[in-house]
C-alpha positions in Angstrom: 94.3 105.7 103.7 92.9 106.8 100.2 89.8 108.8 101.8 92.7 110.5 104.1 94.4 111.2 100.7 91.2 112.3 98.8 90.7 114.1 101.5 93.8 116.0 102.0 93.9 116.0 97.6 90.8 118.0 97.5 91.9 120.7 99.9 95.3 121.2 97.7 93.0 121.8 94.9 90.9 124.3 96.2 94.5 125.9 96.9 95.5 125.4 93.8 92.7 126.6 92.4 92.3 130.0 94.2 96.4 130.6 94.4 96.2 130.5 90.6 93.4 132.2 90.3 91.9 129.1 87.7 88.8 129.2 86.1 86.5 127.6 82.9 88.4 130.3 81.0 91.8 129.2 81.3 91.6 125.8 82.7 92.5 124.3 79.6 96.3 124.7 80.4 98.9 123.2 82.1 97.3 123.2 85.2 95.3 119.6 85.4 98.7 117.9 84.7 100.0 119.8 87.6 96.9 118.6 89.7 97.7 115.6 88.6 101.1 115.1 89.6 100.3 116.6 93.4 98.0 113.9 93.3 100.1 111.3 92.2 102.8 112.4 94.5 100.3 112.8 97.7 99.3 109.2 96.8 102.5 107.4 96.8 103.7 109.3 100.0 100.8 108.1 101.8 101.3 104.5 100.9 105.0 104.9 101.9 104.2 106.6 104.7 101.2 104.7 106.2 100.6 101.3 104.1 104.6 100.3 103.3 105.6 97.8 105.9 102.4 97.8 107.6 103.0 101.5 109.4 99.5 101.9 109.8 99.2 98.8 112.7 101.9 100.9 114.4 99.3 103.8 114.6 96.5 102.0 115.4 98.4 100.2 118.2 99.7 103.5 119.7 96.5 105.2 120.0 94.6 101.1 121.1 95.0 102.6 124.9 93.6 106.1 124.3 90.6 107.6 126.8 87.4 107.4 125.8 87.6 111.9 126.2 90.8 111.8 123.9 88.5 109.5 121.1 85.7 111.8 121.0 87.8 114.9 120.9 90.1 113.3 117.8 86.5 112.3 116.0 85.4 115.5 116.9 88.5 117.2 115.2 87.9 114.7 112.0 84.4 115.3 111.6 85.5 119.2 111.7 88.3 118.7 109.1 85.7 116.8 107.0 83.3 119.4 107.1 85.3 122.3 106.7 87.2 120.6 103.7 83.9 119.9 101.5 82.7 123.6 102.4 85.7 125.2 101.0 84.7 123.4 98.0 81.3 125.5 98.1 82.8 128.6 98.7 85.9 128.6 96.2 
């Protein structure tokens, strides 16, 4: 749950980052407590969302019965997201 929410943290960042145009210059404003509350905010939805009454052994029962196609496609797709989220990070 907190690599899914580090995960999905860094690619609001590079949003942020690039939406308000932020660099060494004039990072020293209000933007990190901004970042900071997204962050907060991401976190505690995720735990609510996924880890609050044990949601997340919901999930992994749904998807217990899934083809062995329909596994490799979603690790595929994660792998992808992976990627693609730590190069944004090298290009922004």
């Amino acid at each position: 749950m907190y690599a899914v929410s580090f995960l999905i943290f860094i690619n609001i960042i590079v949003v942020y980052v690039n939406l308000f145009h932020i660099t060494e210059v004039n990072s020293k404003g209000g933007y990190k407590i901004g970042i900071l509350v997204i962050g907060l905010v991401l976190f505690i939805t995720n735990y609510i969302v996924f880890l609050h009454k044990d949601r997340y052994k919901q999930i992994l029962k749904r998807y217990k019965d899934e083809t062995l196609k329909r596994k490799k496609t979603g690790s595929f797709l994660v792998i992808l997201y992976m990627i693609l989220t730590f190069v944004s990070i090298l290009i922004a």
